[in-house]
C-alpha positions in Angstrom: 154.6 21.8 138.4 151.5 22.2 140.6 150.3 25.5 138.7 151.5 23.3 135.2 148.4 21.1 136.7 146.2 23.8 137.9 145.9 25.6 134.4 146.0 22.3 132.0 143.2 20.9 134.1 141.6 24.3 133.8 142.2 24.2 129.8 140.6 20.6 130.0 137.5 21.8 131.0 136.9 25.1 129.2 137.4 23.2 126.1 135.4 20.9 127.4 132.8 23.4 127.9 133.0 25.3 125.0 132.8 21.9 122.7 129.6 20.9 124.1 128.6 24.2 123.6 128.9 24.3 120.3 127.7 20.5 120.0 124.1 22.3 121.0 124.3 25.9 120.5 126.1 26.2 117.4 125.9 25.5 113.6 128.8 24.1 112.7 128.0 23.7 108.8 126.8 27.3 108.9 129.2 28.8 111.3 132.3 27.0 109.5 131.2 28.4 106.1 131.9 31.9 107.4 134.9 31.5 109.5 136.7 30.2 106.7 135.3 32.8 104.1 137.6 35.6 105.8 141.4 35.8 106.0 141.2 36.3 109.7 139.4 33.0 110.2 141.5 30.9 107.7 144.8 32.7 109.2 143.6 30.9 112.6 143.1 27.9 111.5 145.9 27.8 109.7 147.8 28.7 113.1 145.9 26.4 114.8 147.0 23.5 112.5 150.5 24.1 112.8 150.4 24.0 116.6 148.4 20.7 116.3 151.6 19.9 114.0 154.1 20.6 116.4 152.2 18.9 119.3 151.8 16.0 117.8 155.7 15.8 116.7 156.5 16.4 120.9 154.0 13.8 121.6 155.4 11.3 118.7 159.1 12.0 120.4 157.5 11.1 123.7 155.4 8.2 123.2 157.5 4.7 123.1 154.4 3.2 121.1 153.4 4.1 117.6 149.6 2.6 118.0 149.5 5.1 121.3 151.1 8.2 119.3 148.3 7.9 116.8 145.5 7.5 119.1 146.6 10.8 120.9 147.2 12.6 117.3 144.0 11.6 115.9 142.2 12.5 119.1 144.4 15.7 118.8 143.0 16.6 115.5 139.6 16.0 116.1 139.1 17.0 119.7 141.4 20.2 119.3 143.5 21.5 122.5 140.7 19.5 124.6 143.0 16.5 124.5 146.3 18.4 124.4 145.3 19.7 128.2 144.3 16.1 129.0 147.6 14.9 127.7 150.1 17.4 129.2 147.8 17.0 132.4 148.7 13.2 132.3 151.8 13.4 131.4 152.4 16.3 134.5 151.2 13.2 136.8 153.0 10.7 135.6 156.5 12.5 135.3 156.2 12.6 139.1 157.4 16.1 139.7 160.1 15.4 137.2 160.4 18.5 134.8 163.2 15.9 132.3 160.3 13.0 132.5 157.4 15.3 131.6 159.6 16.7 128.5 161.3 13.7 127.5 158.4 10.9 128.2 159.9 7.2 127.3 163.3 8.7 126.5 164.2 10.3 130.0 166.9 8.0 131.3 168.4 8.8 135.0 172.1 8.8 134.9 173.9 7.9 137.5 
């Protein structure tokens, strides 16, 4: 679970990076235009969009509250993989070492 830490934390902060670096570097009107233009770029962001898709349905199943679940899928969609580091890296805390937790969120029940 440590390493599941090391490398989400590690995500966190190159997207981090990379974000701000486009923030200031980049043109993002001009930039987009052409990414989209070519089937390579619209294949990724279809493929991007579909793993946004099936995070957001793993963090809907996790998540006991529906006002919670939304903040995390809007920040999802806006923010990119950015917040899904920052949300598995939470959600690696707070499972305690506890690989069912982490999974299962809300619905991990210990049965005894």
């Amino acid at each position: 679970m440590k390493m599941a830490k090391v490398l989400s934390a590690i995500g966190f902060l190159v997207m981090l990076y990379m974000i701000l670096r486009a923030i200031f570097v980049g043109d993002f009107n001009g930039e987009g235009a052409d990414l989209i233009r070519g089937p390579w770029g619209q294949l990724s962001l279809v493929d991007v969009y579909i793993g946004f898709f099936l995070f957001a349905g793993w963090i809907i199943y996790r998540e006991k509250s529906f006002v919670r679940s939304t903040m995390w899928i809007v920040l999802l969609m806006v923010l990119g993989n950015l917040t899904a580091c920052l949300y598995v890296l939470i959600a690696l805390q707070t499972s305690k070492n506890d690989w069912r937790k982490f999974w299962l969120g809300h619905r991990f029940v210990i049965h005894q």
